[in-house]
N, C-alpha and C positions, 0 to 999 in steps of 0.2 A: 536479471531477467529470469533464472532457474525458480525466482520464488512465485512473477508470474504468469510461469509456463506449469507450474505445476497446480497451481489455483484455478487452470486455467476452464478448467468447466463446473469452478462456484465461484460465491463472491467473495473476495479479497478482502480480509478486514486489516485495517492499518496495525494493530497488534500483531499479528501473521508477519509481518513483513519486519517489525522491529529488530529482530532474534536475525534471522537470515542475514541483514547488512551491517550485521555489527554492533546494534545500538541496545542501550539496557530498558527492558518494557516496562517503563514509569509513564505516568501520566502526560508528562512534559515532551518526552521525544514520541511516542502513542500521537499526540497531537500538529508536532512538527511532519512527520510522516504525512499524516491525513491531509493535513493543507498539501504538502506538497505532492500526494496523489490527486487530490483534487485541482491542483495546476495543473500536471498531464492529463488529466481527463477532461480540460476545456481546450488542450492542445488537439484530443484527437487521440494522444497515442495509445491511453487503455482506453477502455470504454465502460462509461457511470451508470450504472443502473441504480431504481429506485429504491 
């Protein structure tokens, strides 16, 4: 939550977030991330901008 509360007045790139939850910023987890942002943001809990 610290990574996006601190993002929290730009937009979130799924790289940004890799680093902060532990994970090594390759293209492979870069992309795991992303889907899995993009699941919470059809939940509702962050919100998707264009």
């Amino acid at each position: 939550m610290a990574v996006f509360a601190a993002a929290a007045d730009a937009p979130l790139r799924a790289r940004a977030v890799c680093g902060p939850v532990g994970l090594e910023v390759v293209p492979n987890s870069i992309n795991n991330v992303r889907l899995k942002l993009k699941r919470l943001a059809g939940r509702g809990i962050p919100a998707e901008i264009e």
